[in-house]
N, C-alpha and C positions, 0 to 999 in steps of 0.2 A: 689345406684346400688348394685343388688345381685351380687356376684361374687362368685367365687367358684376356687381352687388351686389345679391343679392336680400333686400329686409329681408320675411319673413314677417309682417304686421303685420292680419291679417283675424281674427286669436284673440278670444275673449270677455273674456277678462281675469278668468274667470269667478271665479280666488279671490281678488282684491280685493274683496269685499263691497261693491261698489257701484260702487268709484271704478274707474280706466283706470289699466293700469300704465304703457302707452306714453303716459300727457300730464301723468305724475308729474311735477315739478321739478326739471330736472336743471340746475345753474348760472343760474338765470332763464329757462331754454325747458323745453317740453316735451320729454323722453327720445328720442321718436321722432324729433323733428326735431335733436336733437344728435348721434345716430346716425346719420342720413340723411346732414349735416355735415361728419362726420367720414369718411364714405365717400367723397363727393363729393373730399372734401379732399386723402385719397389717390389721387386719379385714376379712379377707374369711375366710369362712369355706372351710375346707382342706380334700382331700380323697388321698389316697396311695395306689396305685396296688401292691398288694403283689404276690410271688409263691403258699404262702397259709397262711393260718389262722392261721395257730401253726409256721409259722417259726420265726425264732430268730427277724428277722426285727420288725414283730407283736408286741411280747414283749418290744423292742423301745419304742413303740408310745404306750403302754399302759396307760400312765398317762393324754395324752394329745385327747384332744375332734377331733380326727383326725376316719374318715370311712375308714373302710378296705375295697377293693375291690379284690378279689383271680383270680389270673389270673393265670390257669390251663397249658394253652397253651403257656407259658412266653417265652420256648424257640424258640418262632418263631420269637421272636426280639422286638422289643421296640414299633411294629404297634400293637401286641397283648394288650400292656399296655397302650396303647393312644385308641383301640377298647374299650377295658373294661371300663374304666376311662369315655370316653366321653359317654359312654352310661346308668353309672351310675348316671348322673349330675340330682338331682330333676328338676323338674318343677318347674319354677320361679327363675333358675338360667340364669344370662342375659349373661354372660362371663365366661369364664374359660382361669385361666393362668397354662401352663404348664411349671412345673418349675423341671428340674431335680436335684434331691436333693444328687448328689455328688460335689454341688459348695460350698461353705463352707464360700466363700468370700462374698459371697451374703448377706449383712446384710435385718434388715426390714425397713430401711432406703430408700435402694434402690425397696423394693417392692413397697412401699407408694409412692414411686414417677410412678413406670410404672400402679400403681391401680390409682391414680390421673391424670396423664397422659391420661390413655383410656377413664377414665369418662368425658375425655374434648371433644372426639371427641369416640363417642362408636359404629359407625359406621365401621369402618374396623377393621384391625388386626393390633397389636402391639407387634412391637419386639425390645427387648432390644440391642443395641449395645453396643461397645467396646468404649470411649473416640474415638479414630483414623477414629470410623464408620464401624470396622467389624461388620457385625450382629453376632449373640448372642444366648444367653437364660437369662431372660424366653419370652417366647411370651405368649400374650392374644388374645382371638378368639371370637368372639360374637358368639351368642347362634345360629344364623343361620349356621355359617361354621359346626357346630358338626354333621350333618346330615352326611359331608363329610366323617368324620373319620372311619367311617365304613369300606369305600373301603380304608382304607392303609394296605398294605401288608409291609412283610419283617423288611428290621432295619434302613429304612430311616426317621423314623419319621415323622412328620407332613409335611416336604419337598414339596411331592404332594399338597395339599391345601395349602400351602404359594408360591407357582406356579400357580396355577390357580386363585388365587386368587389376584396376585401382584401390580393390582391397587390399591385396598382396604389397602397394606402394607403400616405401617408408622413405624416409626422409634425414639426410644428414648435413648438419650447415657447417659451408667452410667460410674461411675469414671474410669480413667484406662483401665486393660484388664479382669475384671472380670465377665463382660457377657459371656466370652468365655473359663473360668477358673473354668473348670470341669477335676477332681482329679481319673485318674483310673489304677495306678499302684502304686506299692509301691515308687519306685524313685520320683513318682508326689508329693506322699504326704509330703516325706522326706523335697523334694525342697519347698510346701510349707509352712511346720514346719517353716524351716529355715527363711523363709523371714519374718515370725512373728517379 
């Protein structure tokens, strides 16, 4: 199965007071590009909504076989970067997992299993949960729901098409709480240095 990995990466970072959550130090690289890495790793080919072409993010991912996608409009919320993204997807891409790449926890252990996972049933949508069953990130979408994405507005994300779409929902839990363990203030990060 083609797959294809969309990291949302065109946000403002806006409550880090100052700093970039995605070029925080994740093992000696920046976060974005160890999540890019980690994607790659597990087999999809990966694309990145960036603010633009030159910014700092860009240089990140320069080493690695990751598509830029420049999303102009980025501060209209996280539906500008899921518009962009899904409508860059080639042709003969079957799924797209959207993975937002301020999770750090996310190894490619855990992607292998939800790209494994959807290839069992590639019929509906697949979303990662918590151990406990909170849902998550990342979710995968078959190549029919992208049509959707078009009509999302604002900064709810994919929300609207995993509502209308909820019979089609299934559900795969990764270890712990790290489906839901997205890092975006500096206190977050601090806390999770420490639990290293």
């Amino acid at each position: 199965m083609r797959m294809a990995c969309l990291l949302p990466a065109a946000g403002a970072s806006s409550r880090m007071r100052g700093a970039d959550k995605l070029l925080e130090d994740v093992g000696g690289q920046p976060c974005l590009a160890v999540i890019a890495s980690r994607a790659l790793a597990s087999g999809m080919e990966v694309f990145a909504t960036l603010p633009s072409l030159d910014h700092p993010r860009a240089r990140a991912l320069t080493a690695l076989d990751v598509a830029l996608i420049p999303v102009p409009n980025a501060a209209h919320g996280m539906s500008a970067s899921l518009r962009a993204g899904a409508a860059a997807m080639p042709e003969g891409v079957e799924a797209m997992m959207v993975l937002p790449p301020d999770m750090p926890s996310l190894e490619t252990s855990d992607l292998k299993q939800l790209v494994a996972a959807y290839a069992g049933d590639p019929e509906g949508i697949l979303q990662a949960t918590c151990r406990d069953g909170t849902p998550g990130h990342p979710v995968i979408f078959p190549r029919a729901c992208l049509s959707g994405f078009s009509d999302l507005s604002g900064d709810q994300g994919a929300a609207p098409i995993l509502k209308s779409h909820k019979a089609q929902l299934r559900f795969h839990a990764l270890d712990g709480q790290k489906a839901r363990l997205d890092l975006d203030t500096p206190e977050e990060w601090s806390a999770w240095r420490a639990s290293l």
